[in-house]
N, C-alpha and C positions, 0 to 999 in steps of 0.2 A: 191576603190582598196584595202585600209588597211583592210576592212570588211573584205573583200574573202579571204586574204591571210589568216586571224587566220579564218575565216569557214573552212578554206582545212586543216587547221593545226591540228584544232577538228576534223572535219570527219578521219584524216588521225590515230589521237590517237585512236580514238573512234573503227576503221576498227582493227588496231594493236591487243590491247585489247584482241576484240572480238574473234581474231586469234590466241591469246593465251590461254586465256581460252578453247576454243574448243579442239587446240592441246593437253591439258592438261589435259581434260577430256577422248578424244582420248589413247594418251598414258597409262593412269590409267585404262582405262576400256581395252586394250588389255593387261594389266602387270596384272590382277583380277586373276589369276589362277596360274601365273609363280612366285608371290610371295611369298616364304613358309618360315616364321618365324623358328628357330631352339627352342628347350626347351631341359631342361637335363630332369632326371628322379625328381628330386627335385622340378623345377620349377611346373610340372603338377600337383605331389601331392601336392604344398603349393596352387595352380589354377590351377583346372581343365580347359583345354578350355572348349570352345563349341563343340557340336559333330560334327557338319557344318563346323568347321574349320579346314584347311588341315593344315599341320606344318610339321617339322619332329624333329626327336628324336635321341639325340645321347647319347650312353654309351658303356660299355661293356657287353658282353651276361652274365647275371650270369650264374656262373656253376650251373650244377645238374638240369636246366632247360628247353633246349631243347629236345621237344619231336617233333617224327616225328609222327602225322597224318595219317589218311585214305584220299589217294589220296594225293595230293599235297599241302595240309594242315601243316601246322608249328607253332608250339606254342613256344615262351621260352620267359622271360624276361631281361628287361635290366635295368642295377644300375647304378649310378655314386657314389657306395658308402655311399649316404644319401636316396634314397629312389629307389625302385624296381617299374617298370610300367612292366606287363605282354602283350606279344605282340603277337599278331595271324597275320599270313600271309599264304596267300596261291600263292604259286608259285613255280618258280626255285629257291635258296638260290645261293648267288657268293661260284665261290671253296675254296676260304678260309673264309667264315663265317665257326666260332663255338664257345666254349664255352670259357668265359676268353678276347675273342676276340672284337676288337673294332668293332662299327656295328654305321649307320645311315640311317632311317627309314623315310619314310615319309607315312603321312594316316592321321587318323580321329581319338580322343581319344571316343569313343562310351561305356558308362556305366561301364566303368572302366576298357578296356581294348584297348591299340592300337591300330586300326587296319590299319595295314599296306600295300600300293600297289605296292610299290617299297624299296629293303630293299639295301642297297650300305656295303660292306665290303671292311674290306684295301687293298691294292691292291701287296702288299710285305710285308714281314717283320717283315719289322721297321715301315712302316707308318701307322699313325693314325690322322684322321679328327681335325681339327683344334680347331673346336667346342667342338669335345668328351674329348680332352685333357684339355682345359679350365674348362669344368665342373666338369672334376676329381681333377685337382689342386684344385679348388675352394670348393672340398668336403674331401683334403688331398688323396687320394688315388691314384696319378698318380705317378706310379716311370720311371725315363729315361730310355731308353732302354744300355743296355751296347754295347760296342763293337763299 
């Protein structure tokens, strides 16, 4: 009778385990795509991703670099101050993307330039992405908004 009780007590770990693992692989392989690391403009020039790797990217648009495209084509890039990544997207832009402006990006960094498939700008204002603000502190160039 002692036997069985620690065989059902193994079996039962053994079953557990196995149940977590699985869920855990589960979970991981449906979060594979919903995952997207953020980088400033700094961190990509000091490592490039991979071209495979989706991410996104936050700064402000430098000025003097948005150009509008044939068709729906958008070129301009983004700084945090220490270093400039040049970003191509093609799409709609949000009504307040422009130049100066905070901006986050997500896409593929492909031979030296972003390429982006969805581009997120502030949504008022005053506000500006969590991330984009940290990377500019972190590179001196973020001043508070007044008012």
């Amino acid at each position: 009778m002692r036997g069985l009780k620690k065989k059902r007590r193994i079996q039962v770990i053994v079953v557990a385990a196995v149940a977590l693992t699985l869920s855990t692989a589960l979970i991981g392989y449906a979060m594979r795509d919903g995952i997207n690391f953020f980088r400033s403009p700094a961190q990509i020039f000091a490592e490039p991703p991979l071209p495979s790797e989706v991410f996104r990217i936050g700064g402000l648009v430098a000025e003097g670099t948005l150009v509008r495209g044939q068709g729906e084509t958008i070129t301009f890039s983004v700084t945090d101050g220490a270093a400039i990544v040049p970003v191509s997207y093609t799409g709609v832009l949000p009504d307040l993307f422009g130049e100066g402006e905070g901006m986050v990006g997500t896409g593929r960094y492909v031979d030296g330039v972003f390429q982006a498939h969805e581009i997120l700008a502030r949504h008022d204002e005053t506000y500006m992405p969590k991330e984009v603000i940290d990377a500019l502190k972190e590179q001196g160039v973020y001043v508070e908004p007044t008012g």
